[in-house]
C-alpha positions as CSV (number, residue, x, y, z in Angstrom):
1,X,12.1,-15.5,16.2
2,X,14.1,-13.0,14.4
3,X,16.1,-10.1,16.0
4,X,13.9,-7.3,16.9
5,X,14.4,-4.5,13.8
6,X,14.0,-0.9,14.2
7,X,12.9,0.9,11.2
8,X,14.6,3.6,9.6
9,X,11.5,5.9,8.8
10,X,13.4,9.1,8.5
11,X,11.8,10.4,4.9
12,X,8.9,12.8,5.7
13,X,6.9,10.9,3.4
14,X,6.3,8.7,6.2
15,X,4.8,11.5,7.8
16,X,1.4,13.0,7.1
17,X,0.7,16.7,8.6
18,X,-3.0,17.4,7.5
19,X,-4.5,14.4,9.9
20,X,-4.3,11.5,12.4
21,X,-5.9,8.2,10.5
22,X,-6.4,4.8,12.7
23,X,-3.3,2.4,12.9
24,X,-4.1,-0.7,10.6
25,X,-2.2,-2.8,13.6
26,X,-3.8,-1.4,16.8
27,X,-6.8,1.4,15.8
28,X,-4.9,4.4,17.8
29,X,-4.3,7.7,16.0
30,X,-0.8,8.4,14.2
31,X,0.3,10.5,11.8
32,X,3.0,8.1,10.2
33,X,2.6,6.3,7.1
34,X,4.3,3.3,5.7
35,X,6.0,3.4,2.1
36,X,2.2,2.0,0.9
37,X,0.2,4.8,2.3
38,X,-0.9,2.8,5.7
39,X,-1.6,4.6,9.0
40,X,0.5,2.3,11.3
41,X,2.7,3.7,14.1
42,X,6.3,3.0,13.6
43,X,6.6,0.2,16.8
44,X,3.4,-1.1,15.3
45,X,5.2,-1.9,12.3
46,X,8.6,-3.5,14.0
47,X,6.4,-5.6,16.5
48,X,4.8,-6.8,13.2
49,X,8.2,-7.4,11.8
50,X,9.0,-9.2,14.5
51,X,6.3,-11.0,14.9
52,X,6.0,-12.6,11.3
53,X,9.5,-13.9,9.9
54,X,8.4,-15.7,7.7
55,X,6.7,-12.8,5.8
56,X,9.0,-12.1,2.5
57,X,11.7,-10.0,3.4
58,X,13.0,-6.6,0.9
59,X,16.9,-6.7,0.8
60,X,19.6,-3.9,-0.3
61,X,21.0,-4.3,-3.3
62,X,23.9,-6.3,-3.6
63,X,27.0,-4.1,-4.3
64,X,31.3,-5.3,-4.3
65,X,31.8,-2.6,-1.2
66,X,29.2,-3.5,1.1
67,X,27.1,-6.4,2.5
68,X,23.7,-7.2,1.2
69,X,21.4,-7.0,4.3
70,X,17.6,-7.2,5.8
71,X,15.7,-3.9,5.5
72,X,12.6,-5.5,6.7
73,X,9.7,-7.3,5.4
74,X,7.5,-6.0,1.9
75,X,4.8,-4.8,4.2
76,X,7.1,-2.6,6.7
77,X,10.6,-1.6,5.7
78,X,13.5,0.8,6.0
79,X,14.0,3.7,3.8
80,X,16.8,2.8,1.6
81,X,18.9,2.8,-1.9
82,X,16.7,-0.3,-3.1
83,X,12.8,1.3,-2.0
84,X,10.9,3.9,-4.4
85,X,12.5,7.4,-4.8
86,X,11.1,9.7,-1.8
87,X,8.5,12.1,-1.7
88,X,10.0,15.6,-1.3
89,X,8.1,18.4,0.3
90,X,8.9,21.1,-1.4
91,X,8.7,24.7,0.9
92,X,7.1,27.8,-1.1
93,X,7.6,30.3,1.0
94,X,9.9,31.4,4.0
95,X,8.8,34.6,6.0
96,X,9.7,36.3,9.1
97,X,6.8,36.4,12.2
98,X,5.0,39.6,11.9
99,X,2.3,41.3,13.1
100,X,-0.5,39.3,11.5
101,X,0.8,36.3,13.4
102,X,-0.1,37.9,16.7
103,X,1.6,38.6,20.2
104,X,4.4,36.4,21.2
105,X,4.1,35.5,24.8
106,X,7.2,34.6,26.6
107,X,7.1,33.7,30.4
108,X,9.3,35.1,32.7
109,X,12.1,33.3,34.4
């Protein structure tokens, strides 16, 4: 069996804020996406990995200064220089707490 990969799923594309859908791999809730949009927990995805080696695997691109390596299989991979260009959230606005967002509540030590 291959070594056991964990995933580099860093990019908040991976994450999505508005709702919990089911895991494809085990039905529980998550937030996290893979780079095609499925609802999988992340050690959902590297027990996958793991699990099928003999999936087709996505590799870095091969460059003079470094070694060409394993990102992961085409299903679940590692962010990297070789997968589609990340989603960016972009922010709108930035504003100070005020009063409409209510009383802060802080407990006593």
């Amino acid at each position: 069996m291959a070594a056991y990969q964990y995933l580099n799923w860093g990019d908040a594309s991976h994450y999505d804020r508005t709702r919990d859908l089911p895991c494809v791999l085990c039905g529980g809730p998550t937030p996290l996406r893979s780079h095609a949009s499925e609802p999988v927990h992340k050690v959902c995805a590297e027990d996958w990995n793991a699990g099928n080696p003999d999936q087709p695997r996505r590799y870095t691109l091969p460059a003079r200064d470094k070694p060409q390596y394993d990102v992961g299989t085409w299903r679940f991979h590692n962010d990297g220089p070789n997968t589609a260009a990340p989603r960016r959230t972009a922010v709108t606005e930035l504003r100070p707490p005020g009063p409409q967002d209510g009383p802060l509540d802080l407990f006593a030590a």
